[in-house]
N, C-alpha and C positions, 0 to 999 in steps of 0.2 A: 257581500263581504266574504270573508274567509270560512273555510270548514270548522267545524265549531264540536273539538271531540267532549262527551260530557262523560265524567266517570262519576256514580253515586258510590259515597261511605259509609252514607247513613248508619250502617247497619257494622260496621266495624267496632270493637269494644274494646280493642287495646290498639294505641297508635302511639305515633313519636309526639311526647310529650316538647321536643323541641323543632319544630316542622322549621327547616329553612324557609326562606322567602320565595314567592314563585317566580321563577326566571321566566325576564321581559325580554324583550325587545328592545336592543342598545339602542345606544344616541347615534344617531344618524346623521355621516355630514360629507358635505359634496363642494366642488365650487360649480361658479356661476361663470357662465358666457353669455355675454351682448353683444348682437348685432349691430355694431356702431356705426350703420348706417342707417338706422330706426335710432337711434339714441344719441345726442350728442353732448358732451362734458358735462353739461347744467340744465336740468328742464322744470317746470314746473307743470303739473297737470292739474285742472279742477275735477275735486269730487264732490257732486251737488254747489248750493252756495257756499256753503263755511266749510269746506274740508279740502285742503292741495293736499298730493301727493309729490315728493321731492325728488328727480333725481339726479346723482352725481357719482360721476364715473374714481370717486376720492378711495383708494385704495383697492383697489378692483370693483367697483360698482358697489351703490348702495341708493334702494327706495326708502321715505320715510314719508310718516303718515301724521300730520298736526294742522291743528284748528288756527282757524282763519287768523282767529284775536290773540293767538299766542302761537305767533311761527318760530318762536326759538326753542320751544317746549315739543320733543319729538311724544306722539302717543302709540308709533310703532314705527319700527325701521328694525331693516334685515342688517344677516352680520355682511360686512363689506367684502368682495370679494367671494362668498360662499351661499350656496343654494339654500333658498330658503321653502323650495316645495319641493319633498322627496317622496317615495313612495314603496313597495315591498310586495311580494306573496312570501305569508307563515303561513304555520299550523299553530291553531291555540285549542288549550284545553283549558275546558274548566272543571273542577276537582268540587262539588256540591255536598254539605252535609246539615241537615236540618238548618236551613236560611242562612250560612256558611258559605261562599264561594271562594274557592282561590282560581284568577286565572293565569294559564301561566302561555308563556310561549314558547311552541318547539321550531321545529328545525325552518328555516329561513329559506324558500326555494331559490330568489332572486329578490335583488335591492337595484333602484334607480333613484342614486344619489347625486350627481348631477344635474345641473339644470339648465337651460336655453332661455334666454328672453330674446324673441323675434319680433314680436309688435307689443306697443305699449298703445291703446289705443281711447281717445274720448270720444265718447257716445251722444249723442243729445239725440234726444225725444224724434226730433223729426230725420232723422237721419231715414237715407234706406240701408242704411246696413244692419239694421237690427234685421231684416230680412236673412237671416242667416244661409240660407240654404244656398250653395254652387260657389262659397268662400271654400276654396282650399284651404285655408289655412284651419277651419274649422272642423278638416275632417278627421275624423278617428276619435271623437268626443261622444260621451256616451249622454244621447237623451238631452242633447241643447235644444233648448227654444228659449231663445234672448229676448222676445216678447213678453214670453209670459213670465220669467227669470225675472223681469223688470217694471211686472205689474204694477208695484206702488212704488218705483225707483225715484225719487226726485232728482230730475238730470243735472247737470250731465251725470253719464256714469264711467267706471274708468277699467278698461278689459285690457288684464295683460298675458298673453299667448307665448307660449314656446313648445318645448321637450325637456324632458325629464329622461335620463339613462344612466346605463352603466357603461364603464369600460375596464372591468376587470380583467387580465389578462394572463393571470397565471395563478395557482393553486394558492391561497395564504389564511393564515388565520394570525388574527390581531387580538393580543394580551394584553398589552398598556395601553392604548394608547383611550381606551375608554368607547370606541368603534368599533363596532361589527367584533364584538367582541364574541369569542366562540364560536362565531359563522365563518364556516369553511365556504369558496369559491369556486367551484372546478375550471379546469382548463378547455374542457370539452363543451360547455355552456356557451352557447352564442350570448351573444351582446343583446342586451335589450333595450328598449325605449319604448317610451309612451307621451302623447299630446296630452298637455294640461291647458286650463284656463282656471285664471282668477280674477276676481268680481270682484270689486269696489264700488258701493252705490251709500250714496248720504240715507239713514234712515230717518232722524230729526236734526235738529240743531244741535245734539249732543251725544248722537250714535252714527256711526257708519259701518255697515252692514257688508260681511264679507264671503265669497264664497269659493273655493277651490274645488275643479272638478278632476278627474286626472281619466284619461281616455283608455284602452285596451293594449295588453302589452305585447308589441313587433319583436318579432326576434329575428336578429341578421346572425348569417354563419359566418365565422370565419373564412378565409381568400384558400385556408392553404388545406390540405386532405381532401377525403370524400366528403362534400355536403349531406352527402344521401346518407352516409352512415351516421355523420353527428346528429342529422335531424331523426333520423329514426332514434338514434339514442337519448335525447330530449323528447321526442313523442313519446316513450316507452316511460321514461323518467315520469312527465307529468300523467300519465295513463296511470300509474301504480301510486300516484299522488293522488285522484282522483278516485281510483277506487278505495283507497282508504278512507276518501270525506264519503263515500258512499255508502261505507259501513258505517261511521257514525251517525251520519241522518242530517247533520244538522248545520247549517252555512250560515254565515254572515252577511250572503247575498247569493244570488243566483250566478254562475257561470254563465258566459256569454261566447259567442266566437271570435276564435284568433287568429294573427295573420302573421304569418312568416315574412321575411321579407330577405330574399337573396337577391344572390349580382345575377339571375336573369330569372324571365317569367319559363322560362323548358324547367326550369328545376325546379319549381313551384308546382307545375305538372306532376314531375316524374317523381317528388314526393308526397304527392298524392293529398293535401293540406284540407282537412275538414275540421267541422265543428266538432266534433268528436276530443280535437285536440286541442281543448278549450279551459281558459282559466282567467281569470283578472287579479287585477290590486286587491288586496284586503287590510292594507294598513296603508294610511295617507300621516305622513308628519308637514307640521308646519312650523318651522326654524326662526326663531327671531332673534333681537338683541337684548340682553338684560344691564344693567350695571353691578358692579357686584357687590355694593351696599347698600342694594336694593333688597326691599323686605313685603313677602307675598303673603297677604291676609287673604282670609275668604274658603273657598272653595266649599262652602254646606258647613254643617254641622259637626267640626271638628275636633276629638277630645285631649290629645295629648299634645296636639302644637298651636301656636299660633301661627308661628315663623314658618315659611315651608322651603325658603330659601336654600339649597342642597339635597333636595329631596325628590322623591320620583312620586308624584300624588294621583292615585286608581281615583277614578270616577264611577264607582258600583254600589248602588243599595243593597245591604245586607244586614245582616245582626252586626252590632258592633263587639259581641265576643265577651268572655269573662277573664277577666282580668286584665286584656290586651295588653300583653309585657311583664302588668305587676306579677310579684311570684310571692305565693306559691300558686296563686288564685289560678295563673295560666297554663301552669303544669298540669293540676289539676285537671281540669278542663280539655286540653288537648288529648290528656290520656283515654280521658275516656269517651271523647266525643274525638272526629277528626275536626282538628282544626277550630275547635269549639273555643279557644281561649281568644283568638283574632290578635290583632296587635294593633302599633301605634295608628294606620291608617283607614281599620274600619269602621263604617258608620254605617246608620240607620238615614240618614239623607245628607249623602254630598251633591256638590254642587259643583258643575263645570264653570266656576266663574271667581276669578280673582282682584284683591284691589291691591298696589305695592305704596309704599311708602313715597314712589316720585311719583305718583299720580297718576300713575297708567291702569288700564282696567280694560278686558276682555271677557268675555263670555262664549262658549258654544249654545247651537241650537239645535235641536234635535236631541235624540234620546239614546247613541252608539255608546259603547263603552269606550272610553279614551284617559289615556292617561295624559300627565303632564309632567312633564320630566326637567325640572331645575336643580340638575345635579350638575352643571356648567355654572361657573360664577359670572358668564358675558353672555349667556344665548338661553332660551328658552325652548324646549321642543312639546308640542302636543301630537299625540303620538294617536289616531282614531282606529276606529277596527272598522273599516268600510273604504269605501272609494271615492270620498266625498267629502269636505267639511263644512259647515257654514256656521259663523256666529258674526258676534257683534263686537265693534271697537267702542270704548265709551270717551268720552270726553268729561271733566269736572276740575274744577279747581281747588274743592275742598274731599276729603273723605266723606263729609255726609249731602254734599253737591253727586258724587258718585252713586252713592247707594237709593239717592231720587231718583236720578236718570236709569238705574238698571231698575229698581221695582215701577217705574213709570211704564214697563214695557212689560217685565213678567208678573207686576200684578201685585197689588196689596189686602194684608187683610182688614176683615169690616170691624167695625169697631165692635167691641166686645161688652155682651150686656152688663149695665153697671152691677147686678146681684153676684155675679159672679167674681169680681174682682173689692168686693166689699167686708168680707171676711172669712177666715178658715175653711175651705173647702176636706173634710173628714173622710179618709178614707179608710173603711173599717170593713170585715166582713161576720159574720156568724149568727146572721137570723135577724126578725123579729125583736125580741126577747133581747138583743145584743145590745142593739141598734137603741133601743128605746131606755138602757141603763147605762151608756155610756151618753147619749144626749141628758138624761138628769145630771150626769157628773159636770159636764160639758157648763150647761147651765150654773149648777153651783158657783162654779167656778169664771164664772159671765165671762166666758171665752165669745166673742161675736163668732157668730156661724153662714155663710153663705149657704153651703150644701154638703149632705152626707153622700159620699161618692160610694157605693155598692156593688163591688165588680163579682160579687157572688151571688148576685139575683137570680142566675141563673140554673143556682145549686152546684152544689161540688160530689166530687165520686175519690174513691181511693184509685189509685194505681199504684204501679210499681215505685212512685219515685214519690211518693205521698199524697194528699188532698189536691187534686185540681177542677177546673171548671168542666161541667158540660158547655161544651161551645154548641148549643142549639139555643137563640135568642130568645126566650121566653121566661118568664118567672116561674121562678118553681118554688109552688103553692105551700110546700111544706116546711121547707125551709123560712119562706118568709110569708108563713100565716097571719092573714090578712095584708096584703099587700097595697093594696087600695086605701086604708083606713092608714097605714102609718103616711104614707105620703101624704093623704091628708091633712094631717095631724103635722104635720112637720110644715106644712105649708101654710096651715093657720098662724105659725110663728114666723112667717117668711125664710123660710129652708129649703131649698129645692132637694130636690131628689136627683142624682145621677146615675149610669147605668156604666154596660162595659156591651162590646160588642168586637167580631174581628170579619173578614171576608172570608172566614173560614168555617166549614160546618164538618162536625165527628154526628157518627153515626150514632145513632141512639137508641136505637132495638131492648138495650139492658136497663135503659131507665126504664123506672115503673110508673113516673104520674106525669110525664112529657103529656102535651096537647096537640102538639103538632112535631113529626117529623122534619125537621128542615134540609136536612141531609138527603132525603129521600123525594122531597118535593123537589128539589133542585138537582138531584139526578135526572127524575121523571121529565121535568122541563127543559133538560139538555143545556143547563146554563155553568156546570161545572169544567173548570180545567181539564183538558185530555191528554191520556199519554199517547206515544206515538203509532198504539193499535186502536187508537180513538176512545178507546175506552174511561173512565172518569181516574184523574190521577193522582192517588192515593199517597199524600204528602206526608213522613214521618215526621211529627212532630212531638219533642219530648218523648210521653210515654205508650202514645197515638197515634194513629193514621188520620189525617182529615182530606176532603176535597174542599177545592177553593175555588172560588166564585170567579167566572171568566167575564171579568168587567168590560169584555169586547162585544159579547152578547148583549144584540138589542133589548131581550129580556128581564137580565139582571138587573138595572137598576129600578124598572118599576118593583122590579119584584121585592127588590131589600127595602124598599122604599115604602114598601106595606109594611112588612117589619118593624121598622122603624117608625109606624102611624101607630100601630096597634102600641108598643112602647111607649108614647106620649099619650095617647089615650089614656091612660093609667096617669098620668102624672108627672112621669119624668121629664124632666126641662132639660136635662144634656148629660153625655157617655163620652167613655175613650173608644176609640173607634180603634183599634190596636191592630198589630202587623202589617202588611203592606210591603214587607219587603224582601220574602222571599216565594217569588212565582221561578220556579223550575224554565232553566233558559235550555233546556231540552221540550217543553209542552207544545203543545196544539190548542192554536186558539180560532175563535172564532171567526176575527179578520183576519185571519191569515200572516199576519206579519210577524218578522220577525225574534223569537219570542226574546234573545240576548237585548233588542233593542225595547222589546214589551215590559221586558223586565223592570228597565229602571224607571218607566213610565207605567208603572203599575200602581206607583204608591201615591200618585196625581191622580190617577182613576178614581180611584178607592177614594180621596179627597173628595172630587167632585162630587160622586152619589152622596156622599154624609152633606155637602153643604146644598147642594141644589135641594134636598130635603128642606134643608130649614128654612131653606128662603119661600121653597112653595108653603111650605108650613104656616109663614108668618105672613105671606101675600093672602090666604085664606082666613084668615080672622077677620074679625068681623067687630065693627061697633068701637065699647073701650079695650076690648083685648087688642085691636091692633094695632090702635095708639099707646099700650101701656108696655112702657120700658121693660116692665117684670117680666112679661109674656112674652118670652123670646130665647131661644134655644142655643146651645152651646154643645160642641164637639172638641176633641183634642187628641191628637198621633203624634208617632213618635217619625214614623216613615215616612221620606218625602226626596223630591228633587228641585231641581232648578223653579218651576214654575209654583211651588207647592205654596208658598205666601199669599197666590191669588186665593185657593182651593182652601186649603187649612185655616181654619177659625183660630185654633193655639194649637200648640206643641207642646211635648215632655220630650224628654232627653233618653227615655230609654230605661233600661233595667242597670243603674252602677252597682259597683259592690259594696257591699256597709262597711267601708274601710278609709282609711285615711290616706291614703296610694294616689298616687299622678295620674294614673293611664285609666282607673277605672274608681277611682273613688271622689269624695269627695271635692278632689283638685279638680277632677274631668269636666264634674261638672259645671263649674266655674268656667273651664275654659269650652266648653262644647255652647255656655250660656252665651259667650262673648263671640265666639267665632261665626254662630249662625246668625248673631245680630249685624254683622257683618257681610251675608249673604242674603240679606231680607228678608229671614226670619225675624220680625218682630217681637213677637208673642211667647216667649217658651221658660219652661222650669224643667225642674229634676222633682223625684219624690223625697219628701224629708226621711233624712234617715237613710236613702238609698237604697237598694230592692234585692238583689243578690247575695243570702245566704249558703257557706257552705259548712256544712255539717260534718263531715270525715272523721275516719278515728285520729289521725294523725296533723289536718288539715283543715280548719276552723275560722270560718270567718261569721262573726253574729254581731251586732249592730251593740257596742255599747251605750249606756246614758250616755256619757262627754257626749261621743260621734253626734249620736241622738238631737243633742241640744245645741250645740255649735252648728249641723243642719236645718235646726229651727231658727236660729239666728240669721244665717245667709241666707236662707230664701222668705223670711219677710220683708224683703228688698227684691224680691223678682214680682214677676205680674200677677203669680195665682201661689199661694199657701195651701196646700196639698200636701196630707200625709198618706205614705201605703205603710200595709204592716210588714210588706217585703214577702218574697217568696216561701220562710218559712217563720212565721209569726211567733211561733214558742218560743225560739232562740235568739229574737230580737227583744231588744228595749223596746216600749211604745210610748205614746204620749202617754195612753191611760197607765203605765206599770204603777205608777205611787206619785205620792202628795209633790215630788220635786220635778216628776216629771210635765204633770198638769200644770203644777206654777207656772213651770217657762214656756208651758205653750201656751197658756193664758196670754202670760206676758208678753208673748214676740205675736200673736193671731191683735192684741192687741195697738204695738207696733206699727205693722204690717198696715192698720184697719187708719193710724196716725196719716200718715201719707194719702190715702185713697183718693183725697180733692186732689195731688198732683198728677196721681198714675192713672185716673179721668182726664186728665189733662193731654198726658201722654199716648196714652189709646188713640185719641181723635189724631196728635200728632200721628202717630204710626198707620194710622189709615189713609191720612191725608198725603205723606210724605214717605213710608217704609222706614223709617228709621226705628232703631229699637227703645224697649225700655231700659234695657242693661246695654252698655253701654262700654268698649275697651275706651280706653283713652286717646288711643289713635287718632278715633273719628272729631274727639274737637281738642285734640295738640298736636298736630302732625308734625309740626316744626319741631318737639319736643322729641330729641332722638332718645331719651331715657327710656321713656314710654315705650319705644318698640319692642324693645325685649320683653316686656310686660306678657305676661299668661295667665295666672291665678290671680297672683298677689292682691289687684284690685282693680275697684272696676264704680263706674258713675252708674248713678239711675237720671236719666235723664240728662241733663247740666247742670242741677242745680244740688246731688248728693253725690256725699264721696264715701264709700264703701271701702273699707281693707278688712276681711272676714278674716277670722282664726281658723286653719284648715290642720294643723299639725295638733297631734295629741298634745297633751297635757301642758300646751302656749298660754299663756298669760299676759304678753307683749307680741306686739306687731311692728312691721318697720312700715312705716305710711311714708308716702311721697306727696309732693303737693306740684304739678304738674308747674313748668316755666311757660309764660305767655298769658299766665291768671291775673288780672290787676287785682281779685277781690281778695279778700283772707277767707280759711278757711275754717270754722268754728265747731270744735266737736261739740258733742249735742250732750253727755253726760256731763263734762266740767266747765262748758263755755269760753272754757279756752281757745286763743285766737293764734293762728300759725300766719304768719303774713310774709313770711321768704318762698318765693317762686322759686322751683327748683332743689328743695330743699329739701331732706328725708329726717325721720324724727323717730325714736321709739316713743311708742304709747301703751298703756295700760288699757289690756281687753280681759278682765276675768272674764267669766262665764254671766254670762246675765246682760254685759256691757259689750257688746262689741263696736272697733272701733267705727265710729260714720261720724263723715264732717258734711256740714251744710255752707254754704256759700253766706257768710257774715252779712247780715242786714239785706240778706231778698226776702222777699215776700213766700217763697217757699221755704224755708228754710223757717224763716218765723213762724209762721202756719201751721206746718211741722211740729216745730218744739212746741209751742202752745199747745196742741191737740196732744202731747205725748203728757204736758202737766193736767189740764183735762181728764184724760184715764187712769192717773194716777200712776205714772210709769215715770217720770221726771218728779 
């Protein structure tokens, strides 16, 4: 791929508290020519059994791509007339600050936007032309074998060939028109071109599998001047390009050789044309059609939008930032960190893969950094940082027909052990001693308790910026004297014990009753990330340097994996397995590969070792432990990608602010709930209460009661009831603060504990199926165009609850919708009152205590439900 410059900020202490956006890479557009002697007015081609590809010469040429059983229903088709596979050499930088990336793009050497269709070609299995080799047409393709390309292809398959170029011809830089926007042309640049192919192969009855390869870039001289001077002047050009990517270090792919291409082979001679003066593609886009009241769900774990329709969407794991937009939270933050406040589009696990409103759904494969650019109301561009794309077409007829067919392939998670989703999971820290007077209070107050979550087991030290963890995995004995004996004791009352843990280890030389080094062990064993003098690479984090575990090393997972034994040996039944999403896209890894593309597939790694753990874990029991439900271990991250549903047991949302803000407070979380359950994310919540405090003389954000308890409300309707005390405890509300606080966490852990026979219900569905337990309304009203604008406001558990949470300070009323296409009525569950118009919006009364939830009139869940809420004495 391309040169990949990296600048570290880490260590900056005053920056622009208003950082612009990082400049991309315009939208890219060309037309199209066909050989219409290869193609005539109307064709149909087959892709496998249930997939044609269409084509029709209707308004300069158009391919489309739709299912056997609904050929009026296009599920992709390019714009008519205009190329839909272009390609580029940039230079990108990426700008990195404690798990922070912005990447941005510089100067543009050449664009081939243009495109050729010369053969459109169908394949079947016994063909000899998948013998590729002595096809001219296939030369200048990098690294084809259409054998092995089409290992598990169900034929036929559908190959279509041409060229990709430019033909700029004199000096211009374009302002409006939303193209090549700020990239200048020179006059003296020969013309270029490159061979492309693209793959169309059925993968099941509900995928077909796509792949764009695009070949090395020819450059023709111009007829008129010296040849010999303009090529020397473009040799020299890409020479001082090259040795800049040589001072950074760091590529998106290797350089390969290039070939000139004049009006005779003497001048190819007598310019003397070696590898030397050698470069490729590093940015491939792929151009399609959109409709422009078309509306694009998905893409990962997304906090501020649902809609992404107008928008340019990075596909990068990172921190998702403090305050991302809200103010003052992001001023803050940027100032004194670079780039530290993030904005509307960062996250902890996005996802290359989208569902729209007309039923179309695509995915990449692979691990590049690529954006997706639907800043056009008719065309779509995914924009990749490599020379290469490949993903998947989906096919479905419903939204949650889609989201089976994409987790049918990237993987569902296991069902989740029942102790865990049964009641209040506590998350507290400060000893022993703490632990064991807040479980009395606890009890008083017959809160049901699943597990006391303990992310301080590990002991805490002062620093510059207050109390935080020693990150070396082990208990530390003094803090929580007798450590064995409370889990114990908590386990007699069926209480698990949970833990915290991250892929990161700080040095430890200053603690005094550590047992083991682990920072030191995992030097000695060479399984640490390296910088680019090999040496172990010393990651600022917060107030700390740590090194991070190179999960490409054959080593490392046995070895965390001991960690991890010795950890449940004591007791503990399950941890957050925390960060994952900032590996340095400058390191050196073990396998060698690419670390920008290592990077987003880091926080999959880190998945795997935690759940391959549990599963050898639970395969080694023995007798009734390994038939007994209880005895069964649980994990939970916030970092993840595309594939991270198969890997990741559950999810949390991340660090929000204790605010009542869109972008980073409690609205985020709401919509980062819905958006990843829409990406096949199942499984996930937020921390009650929210987790980022800030403290300032001027600039104050601390967690009030309302927030507090309005937070306890909305998430005893997600899948796990989880409180943190938040990054600074003294300045937050807690559950334990006072006698009003405890009520209402009584009252909602009890709630919460009301549902449990449906969200057992649900689990098995989400394991079986990927669908989530939260639920936008999209996935069962799709027809209901109300509903797509939808973000916060509200959202189903399952099908059979309707949830509208109070998210605004001091609300008392809510406006509830009751979705068009319902035949049932909708029954609030505090006054039994019946809503039975479709389509219809209503104020309702939510004090505090009552928030609004309708249950679906006369189901059996719903009944269940309110029964079990009169039971606990909450109805």
């Amino acid at each position: 791929m391309s040169s990949l410059k990296t600048t570290k900020k880490h260590h900056k202490h005053f920056n622009n508290p208003f950082p612009s956006p990082p400049p991309s890479l315009p939208f890219i557009q060309g037309n199209l020519l066909i050989n219409s002697k290869i193609l005539s007015s109307h064709q149909i081609f087959s892709i496998g059994k249930d997939f044609q590809l269409l084509w029709s010469t209707k308004n300069g040429g158009v391919f489309s791509i739709y299912h056997q059983s609904q050929p009026a229903r296009s599920l992709w088709c390019t714009i008519p007339g205009q190329a839909f596979v272009s390609a580029a050499v940039a230079e990108t930088e990426v700008e990195e600050s404690r798990g922070s990336f912005a990447v941005k793009d510089g100067d543009v050497h050449f664009v081939c936007d243009h495109q050729t269709v010369e053969d459109v070609r169908v394949i079947n299995e016994s063909d000899d032309f998948l013998d590729a080799e002595g096809h001219d047409f296939l030369s200048g393709y990098l690294g084809l074998d259409l054998r092995k390309e089409l290992e598990s292809a169900e034929f036929p398959v559908l190959l279509i060939t041409g060229s990709i170029f430019s033909k700029r011809k004199k000096k211009e830089r374009v302002h409006n028109s939303g193209i090549y926007k700020d990239i200048t042309f020179e006059t003296n640049v020969p013309s270029v071109s490159a061979r492309y192919w693209v793959l169309f192969d059925q993968k099941n009855s509900n995928q077909i599998g796509f792949q764009v390869k695009i070949g090395q870039p020819e450059f023709k001289l111009p007829q008129r001047g010296s040849p010999v001077g303009r090529y020397r002047r473009l040799r020299g050009k890409l020479r001082r390009f090259r040795k800049k990517k040589a001072g950074l270090g760091w590529f998106f792919t290797r350089p390969r050789g290039f070939v000139a291409v004049t009006s005779s082979e003497e001048e190819l001679g007598e310019l003397n044309v070696t590898s030397s003066t050698s470069t490729e593609f590093n940015k491939v886009c792929l151009t399609y059609a959109s409709e422009g009241n078309e509306i694009f769900f998905g893409f990962g774990e997304q906090f501020s939008h649902m809609d992404f329709k107008g928008k340019r969407v990075p596909i990068f794991v990172q921190e998702q930032g403090i305050g991302r937009g809200d103010q003052p939270a992001t001023f803050a933050a940027n100032l004194v960190s670079y780039r530290a406040g993030g904005d509307w589009s960062t996250t902890y696990a996005p996802s290359p893969f989208y569902m729209t409103s007309k039923m179309r759904s695509l995915y990449l494969e692979g691990y590049n950094y690529s954006v997706f650019d639907l800043t056009k109301q008719d065309r779509v561009q995914v924009q990749i940082h490599g020379n290469a794309v490949q993903g998947r077409i989906l096919h479905g007829n419903t939204p949650t027909e889609i989201i089976e067919h994409f987790t049918e392939t990237i993987g569902r998670p296991p069902v989740l052990p029942e102790w865990l989703i049964s009641g209040a999971v506590v998350g507290m820290q400060g000893g022993t001693e703490a632990v064991r007077r807040i479980w009395d209070e606890l009890t008083n107050y017959k809160v049901p308790i699943s597990a006391f979550w303990l992310q301080d087991w590990v002991g805490q030290r002062e620093t510059l910026i207050g109390s935080q963890l020693w990150w070396n995995w082990e208990v530390d004995s003094t803090r929580y004297q007798g450590w064995q004996q409370l889990v114990k004791d908590l386990g007699a009352h069926y209480i698990k014990v949970m833990t915290y843990c991250n892929p990161c280890l700080a040095p430890t030389d200053d603690k005094p009753n550590r047992m083991r080094n682990l920072f030191e062990e995992a030097r000695k064993l060479d399984i640490l990330v390296k910088d680019k003098n090999g040496e172990a690479y010393m990651i600022p984090n917060t107030a700390f340097d740590v090194g991070m575990l190179d999960l490409t090393h054959p080593l490392t997972a046995s070895w965390f994996k001991q960690i991890l034994q010795e950890m449940v040996d004591d007791g503990v039944r399950g941890w957050m397995a925390d960060f994952g999403e900032g590996l340095p896209v400058d390191a050196t890894l073990y396998s060698g590969e690419d670390p920008i593309s290592a990077h987003n597939r880091y926080a999959e790694l880190w998945a795997q070792i935690n759940r391959k753990f549990v599963e050898e874990w639970k395969s080694n029991r023995v007798g009734k432990e390994k038939e007994d439900p209880d005895e069964a271990l649980v994990f939970f991250m916030r970092a993840g990608f595309r594939d991270s549903p198969k890997w990741g047991m559950l999810f949390w949302e991340g660090d929000q602010m204790v605010s009542w803000q869109a972008n980073d407070g409690i609205k985020s979380a709401v919509v980062g709930l819905l958006s990843s359950g829409l990406s096949g994310y199942a499984f996930n919540h937020s921390d009650i209460g929210g987790y980022c405090s800030i403290n300032l003389p001027i600039i104050k954000y601390r967690r009030s009661e309302e927030l507090l308890m309005r937070w306890m409300e909305l998430n005893a309707f997600t899948i796990v009831f989880r409180t943190h005390e938040g990054n600074k405890p003294s300045s937050n509300s807690q559950f334990y603060s006072n006698e009003r606080t405890l009520t209402h966490f009584a009252r909602f852990a009890k709630v919460y504990k009301a549902w449990k026979f449906y969200r057992i219900q649900l689990v098995k569905e989400a394991a079986q199926k990927g669908l989530p337990i939260c639920r936008h309304l999209f996935l069962h009203y799709p027809n209901d165009d109300k509903v797509h604008s939808f973000s916060y406001q509200q959202f189903l558990v399952g099908t059979e609850i309707l949830v509208v949470p109070v998210l605004d300070k001091g609300r008392k009323t809510v406006k509830a919708y009751f979705p068009a296409g319902e035949s049932c009525s909708w029954q609030h569950i505090w006054t039994g009152k019946l809503y039975q118009k479709p389509g219809s919006e209503v104020w309702v009364d939510a004090p505090l205590g009552y928030p609004a939830v309708f249950v679906k009139a006369g189901s059996t869940v719903g009944e269940t439900f309110m029964e079990n809420l009169r039971n606990l004495n909450i109805l």
